[in-house]
Each structure stands twice: as structure tokens, then as C-alpha cells.
C-alpha positions as CSV (number, residue, x, y, z in Angstrom):
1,X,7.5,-37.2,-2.9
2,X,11.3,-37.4,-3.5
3,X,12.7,-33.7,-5.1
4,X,15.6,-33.9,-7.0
5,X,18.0,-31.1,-5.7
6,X,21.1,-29.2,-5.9
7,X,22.7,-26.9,-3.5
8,X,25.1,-24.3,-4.9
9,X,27.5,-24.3,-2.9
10,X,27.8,-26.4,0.3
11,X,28.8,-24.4,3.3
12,X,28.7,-24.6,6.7
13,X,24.9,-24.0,6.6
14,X,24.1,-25.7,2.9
15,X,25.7,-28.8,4.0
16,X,23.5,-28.9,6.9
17,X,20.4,-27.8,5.1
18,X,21.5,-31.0,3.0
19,X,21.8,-33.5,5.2
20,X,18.3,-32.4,6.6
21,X,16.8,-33.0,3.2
22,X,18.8,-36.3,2.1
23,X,17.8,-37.8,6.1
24,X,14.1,-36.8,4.7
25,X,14.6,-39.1,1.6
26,X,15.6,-36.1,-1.0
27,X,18.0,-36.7,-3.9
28,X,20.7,-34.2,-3.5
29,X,23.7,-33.4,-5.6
30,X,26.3,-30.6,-5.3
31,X,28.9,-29.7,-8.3
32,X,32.3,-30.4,-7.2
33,X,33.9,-28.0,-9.7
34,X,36.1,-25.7,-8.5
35,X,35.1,-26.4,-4.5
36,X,37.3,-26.5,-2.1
37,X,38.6,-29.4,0.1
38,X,36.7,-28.1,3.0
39,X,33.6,-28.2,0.7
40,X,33.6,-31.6,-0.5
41,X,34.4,-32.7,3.1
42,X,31.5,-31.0,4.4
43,X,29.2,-32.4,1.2
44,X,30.4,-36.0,1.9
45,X,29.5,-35.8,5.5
46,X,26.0,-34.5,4.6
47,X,25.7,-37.4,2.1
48,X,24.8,-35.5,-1.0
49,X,26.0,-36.7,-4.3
50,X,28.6,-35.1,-7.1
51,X,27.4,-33.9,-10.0
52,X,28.4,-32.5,-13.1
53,X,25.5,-30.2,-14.1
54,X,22.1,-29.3,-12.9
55,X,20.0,-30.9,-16.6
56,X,18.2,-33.1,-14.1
57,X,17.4,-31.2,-11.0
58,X,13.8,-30.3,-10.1
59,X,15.1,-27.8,-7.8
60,X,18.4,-25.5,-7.1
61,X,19.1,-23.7,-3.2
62,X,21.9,-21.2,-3.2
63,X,23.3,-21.0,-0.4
64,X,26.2,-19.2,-0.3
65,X,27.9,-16.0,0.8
66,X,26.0,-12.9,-0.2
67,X,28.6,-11.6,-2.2
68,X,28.9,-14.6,-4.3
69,X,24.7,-14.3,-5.1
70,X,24.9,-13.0,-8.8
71,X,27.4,-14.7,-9.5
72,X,25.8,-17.8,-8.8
73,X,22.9,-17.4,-10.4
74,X,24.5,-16.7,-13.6
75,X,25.3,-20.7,-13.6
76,X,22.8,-21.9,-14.1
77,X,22.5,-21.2,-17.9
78,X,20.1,-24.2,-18.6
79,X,18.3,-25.2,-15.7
80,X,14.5,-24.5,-15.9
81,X,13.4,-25.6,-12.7
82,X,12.6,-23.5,-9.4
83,X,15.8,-21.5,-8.5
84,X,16.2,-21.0,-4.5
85,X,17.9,-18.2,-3.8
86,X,18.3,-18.3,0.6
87,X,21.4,-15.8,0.5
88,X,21.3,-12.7,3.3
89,X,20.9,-9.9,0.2
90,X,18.5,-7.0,-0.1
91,X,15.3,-7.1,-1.9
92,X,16.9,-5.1,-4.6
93,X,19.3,-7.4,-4.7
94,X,17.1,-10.3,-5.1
95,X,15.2,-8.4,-7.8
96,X,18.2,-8.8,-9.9
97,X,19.3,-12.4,-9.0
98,X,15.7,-12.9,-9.8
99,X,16.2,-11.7,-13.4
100,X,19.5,-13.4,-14.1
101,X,17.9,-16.4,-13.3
102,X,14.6,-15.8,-15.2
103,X,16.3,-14.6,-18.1
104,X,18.3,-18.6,-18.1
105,X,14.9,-20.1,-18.2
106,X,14.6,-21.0,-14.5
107,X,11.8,-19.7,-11.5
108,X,12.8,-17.5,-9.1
109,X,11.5,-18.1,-5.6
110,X,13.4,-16.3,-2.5
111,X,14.7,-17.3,0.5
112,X,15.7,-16.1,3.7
113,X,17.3,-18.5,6.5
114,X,16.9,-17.6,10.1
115,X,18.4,-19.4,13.1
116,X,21.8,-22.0,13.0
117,X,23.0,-25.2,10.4
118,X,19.7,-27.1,11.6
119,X,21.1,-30.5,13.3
120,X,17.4,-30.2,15.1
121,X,13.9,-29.4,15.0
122,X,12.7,-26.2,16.1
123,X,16.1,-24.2,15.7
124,X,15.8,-23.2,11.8
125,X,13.3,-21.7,9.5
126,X,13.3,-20.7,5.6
127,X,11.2,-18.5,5.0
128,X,9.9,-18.2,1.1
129,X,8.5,-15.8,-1.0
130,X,7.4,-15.7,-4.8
131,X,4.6,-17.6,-6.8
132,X,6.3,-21.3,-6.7
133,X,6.6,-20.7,-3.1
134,X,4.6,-23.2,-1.6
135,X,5.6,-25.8,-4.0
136,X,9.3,-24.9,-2.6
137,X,8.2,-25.1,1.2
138,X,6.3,-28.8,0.2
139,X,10.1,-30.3,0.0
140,X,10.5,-29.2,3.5
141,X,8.0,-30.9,4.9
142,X,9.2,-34.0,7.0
143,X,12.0,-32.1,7.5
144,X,13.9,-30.7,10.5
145,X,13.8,-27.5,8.5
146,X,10.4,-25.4,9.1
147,X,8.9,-23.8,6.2
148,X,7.4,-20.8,6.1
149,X,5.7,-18.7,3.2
150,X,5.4,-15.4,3.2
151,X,2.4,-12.8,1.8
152,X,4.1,-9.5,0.0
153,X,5.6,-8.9,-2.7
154,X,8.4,-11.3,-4.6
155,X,11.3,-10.3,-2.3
156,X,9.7,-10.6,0.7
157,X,11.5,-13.1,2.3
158,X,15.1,-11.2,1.6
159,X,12.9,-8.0,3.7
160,X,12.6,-10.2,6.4
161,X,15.8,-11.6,6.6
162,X,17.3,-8.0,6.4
163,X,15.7,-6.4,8.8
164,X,15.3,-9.4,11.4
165,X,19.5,-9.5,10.9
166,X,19.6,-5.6,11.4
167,X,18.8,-5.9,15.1
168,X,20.6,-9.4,15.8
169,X,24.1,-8.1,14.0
170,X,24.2,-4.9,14.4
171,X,23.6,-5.0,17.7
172,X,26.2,-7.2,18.4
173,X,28.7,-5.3,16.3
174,X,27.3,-2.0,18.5
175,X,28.2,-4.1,21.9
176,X,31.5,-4.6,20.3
177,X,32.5,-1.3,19.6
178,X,31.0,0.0,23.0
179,X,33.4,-2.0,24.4
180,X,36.5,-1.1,22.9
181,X,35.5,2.7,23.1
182,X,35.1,2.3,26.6
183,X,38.4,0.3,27.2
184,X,39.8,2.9,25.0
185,X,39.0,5.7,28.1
186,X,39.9,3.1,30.9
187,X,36.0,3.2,31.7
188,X,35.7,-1.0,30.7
189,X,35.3,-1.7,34.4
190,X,32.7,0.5,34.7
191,X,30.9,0.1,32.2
192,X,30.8,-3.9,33.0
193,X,29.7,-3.1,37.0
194,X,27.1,-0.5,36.0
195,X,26.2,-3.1,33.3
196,X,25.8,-5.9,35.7
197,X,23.4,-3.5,37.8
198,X,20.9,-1.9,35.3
199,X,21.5,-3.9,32.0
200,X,22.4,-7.9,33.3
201,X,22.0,-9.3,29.6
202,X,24.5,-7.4,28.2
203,X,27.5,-8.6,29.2
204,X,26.4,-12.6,28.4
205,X,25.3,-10.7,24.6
206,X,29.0,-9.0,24.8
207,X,30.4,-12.4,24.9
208,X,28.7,-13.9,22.4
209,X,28.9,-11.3,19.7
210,X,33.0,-11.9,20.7
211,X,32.6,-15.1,19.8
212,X,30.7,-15.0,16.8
213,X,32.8,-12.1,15.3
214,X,35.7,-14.2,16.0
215,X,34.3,-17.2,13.6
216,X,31.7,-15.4,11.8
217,X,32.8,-11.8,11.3
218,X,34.8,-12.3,8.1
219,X,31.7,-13.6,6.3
220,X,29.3,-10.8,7.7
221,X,30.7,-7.4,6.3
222,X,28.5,-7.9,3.1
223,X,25.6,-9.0,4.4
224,X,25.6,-5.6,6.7
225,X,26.1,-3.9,3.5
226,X,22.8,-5.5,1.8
227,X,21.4,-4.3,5.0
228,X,22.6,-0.9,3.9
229,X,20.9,-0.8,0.9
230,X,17.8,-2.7,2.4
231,X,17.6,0.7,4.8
232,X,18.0,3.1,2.0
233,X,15.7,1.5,-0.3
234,X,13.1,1.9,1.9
235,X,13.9,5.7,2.7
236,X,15.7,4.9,6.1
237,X,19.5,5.4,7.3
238,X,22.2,3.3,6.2
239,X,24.7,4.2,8.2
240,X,23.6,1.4,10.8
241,X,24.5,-1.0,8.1
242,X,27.9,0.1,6.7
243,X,29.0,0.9,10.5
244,X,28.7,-3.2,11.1
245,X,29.8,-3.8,8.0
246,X,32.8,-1.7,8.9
247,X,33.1,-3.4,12.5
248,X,32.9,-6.9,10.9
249,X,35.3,-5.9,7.8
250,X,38.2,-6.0,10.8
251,X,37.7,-10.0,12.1
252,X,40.3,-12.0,10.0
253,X,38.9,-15.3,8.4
254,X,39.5,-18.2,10.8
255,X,42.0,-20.6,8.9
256,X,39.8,-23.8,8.9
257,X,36.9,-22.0,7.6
């Protein structure tokens, strides 16, 4: 069954979450209004069609930085379809994008994405959570996008995205800092030889946290801070968190992001 859809607003990953669901058949619109070159470019390529309003969308994904999450829930003033929110914020977070959207007349379902812009099977999942859940997973079907639908509470799929990004990121952002501490004491060399004898992996996992701080970095200093406040909800430090977020807070945005 064709879904009619809107994604809110096409980034790097909404555009390719996009152009999985239009090569699936899926009508899908974005709303040109106030976007930047760079978006439309990346909305074109993915084939999805302007729009001017969301009246007649079956279903809206937000995909957008974390910080911009409220924000974009508040509009859809309107819309009373199933409201996708797949943005890297806490649960408590997601409670409250949950009731701006509610209180517009929409459904709340949450999302969490794992893995990269999905140009293949296998690589990307969305995980959902929520009573309309399922029917949200059913547009994925067919798709290069795998589906999955959690058990748990309504937020469930923001706790999983939180905590499964708590170990990728922060670790990275650790390795980082290691690093720097250790070229810091003139020890770098030593660190990478004794690295290379008892702990292989890390310098290959050094290199790539380099390289995705250097393009991504910018864009992940608030979601380590919903991981902050995923931690303390739930009674454990934060510090992990807002020491990332701190780390990540230093990477300039690249220009042609």
C-alpha cells in the first residue's frame, strides 16, 4: 500500500531515508520553506516532492538534528496523522515532543535510527516504539530500511538509541581525547606501539572517530547531551555524556554541510 509522507526536514540521513521509501513506491513530500540550498538539492536527488503543508499526509518522519526536535514538532499545528519522531533525544525528551504533538491532534510514535544514510540493505534500522508502531514499521516493508518494533514503554526506542550511541560516541570522543592528552606529555608514540601490541583495534577506531569528528562532530554535541540526561534520568552519571558533548562542541561545522 502506497503511504503518503512527509519528512521534516531532509538531511543528509532524511534524504536518504526518502529515497529508500519513494524507490519502494511511497508518496513523499518535503516543505521547501525556509530550507536551505543544500536541502532542496539533497530532496531533489532523493526524488521527493515540494509541498506546501502537511493537510494530506498519512504520515510525518522528523528527522532532523536533536536540537531542532521541539521545535519541529510544534509545526505541525493541523496534521492528525502518525507523527515520526527518529531524532537522537532522551526519553524525556521524547515524552515532551510526544505531547506537543498530541496536543496538535497528531499520534506520537518514536523512532530511533541506527547505522548510516541507508543506500543498502542490511546497513540501517528504525527502531519504533508506541501504540501505532507497527502500523509505522508496515511502510517500511519492501524497503531497504529494516523495521523494528520495540516492547517497553512509549519512549523506548529513544532508550535504545541513547544508550546504544553512549558506547559508539563516546567512546570515540574518549579515543580522541586519549590522544591528545598523550601527545600533550610527548607519550603519543608510545601509546600507539604499546597500542599496536595489547589493544590492535584501537588505533584503526582512533582513525575513524578522527574522521567522523571531523564531518560529524559539529552535529553531535547535543545528542551527547540527551545522552546526559538519558543517564541521569535513569539514576546513572552524566558526566560521560556532557564530556563528549564537550569534546564534540570543539569540531567546526564543515562548510558544505
Amino acid at each position: 500500500m502506497v503511504s503518503r509522507i512527509a519528512i521534516l526536514h531532509p538531511g543528509q540521513m532524511g534524504a536518504a531515508v526518502g529515497r529508500a521509501l519513494v524507490g519502494s513506491g511511497h508518496d513523499v513530500t518535503w516543505l521547501p520553506a525556509g530550507r536551505s540550498a543544500s536541502t532542496r538539492r539533497r530532496a531533489d536527488a532523493a526524488g521527493m516532492r515540494e509541498s506546501v503543508d502537511l493537510r494530506d499526509r498519512d504520515v510525518v518522519l522528523s528527522i532532523c538534528p536533536p536540537a531542532a526536535a521541539a521545535e519541529t514538532a510544534r509545526t505541525v499545528a493541523g496534521f492528525s496523522g502518525l507523527y515520526v519522531d527518529a531524532n537522537a533525544i532522551s526519553p524525556g525528551t521524547a515524552s515532551g515532543v510526544a505531547a506537543v504533538v498530541q496536543a496538535r491532534g497528531a499520534t506520537y510514535v518514536d523512532g530511533g535510527i541506527i547505522g548510516p544514510p541507508p543506500e543498502q540493505p542490511g546497513t540501517t534500522r528504525v527502531f519504533l516504539s508506541g501504540e501505532r508502531a507497527e502500523d509505522v514499521a508496515a511502510i517500511f516493508r519492501g524497503t531497504r530500511i529494516e523495521a523494528v518494533v520495540l516492547n517497553g514503554d512509549n519512549t523506548a526506542a529513544s532508550a535504545l538509541k541513547m544508550t546504544y550511541a553512549a558506547w559508539t560516541k563516546i567512546t570515540s570522543a574518549l579515543l580522541i581525547s586519549a590522544c591528545r592528552v598523550a601527545a600533550r606529555h610527548g607519550v603519543d608514540e608510545a601509546l600507539a606501539a604499546e597500542w599496536a601490541r595489547s589493544q590492535p583495534e584501537l588505533a584503526t577506531r582512533h582513525a575513524a572517530a578522527l574522521d567522523a569528528a571531523a564531518h560529524k562532530g559539529w552535529r553531535w554535541e547535543e545528542e551527547m547531551r540527551q545522552i546526559a540526561r538519558t543517564f541521569a534520568e535513569a539514576g546513572e552519571p552524566a558526566g560521560f555524556g556532557d564530556a563528549a558533548a564537550q569534546q564534540f562542541g570543539g569540531w567546526p561545522r564543515p562548510a558544505n554541510s
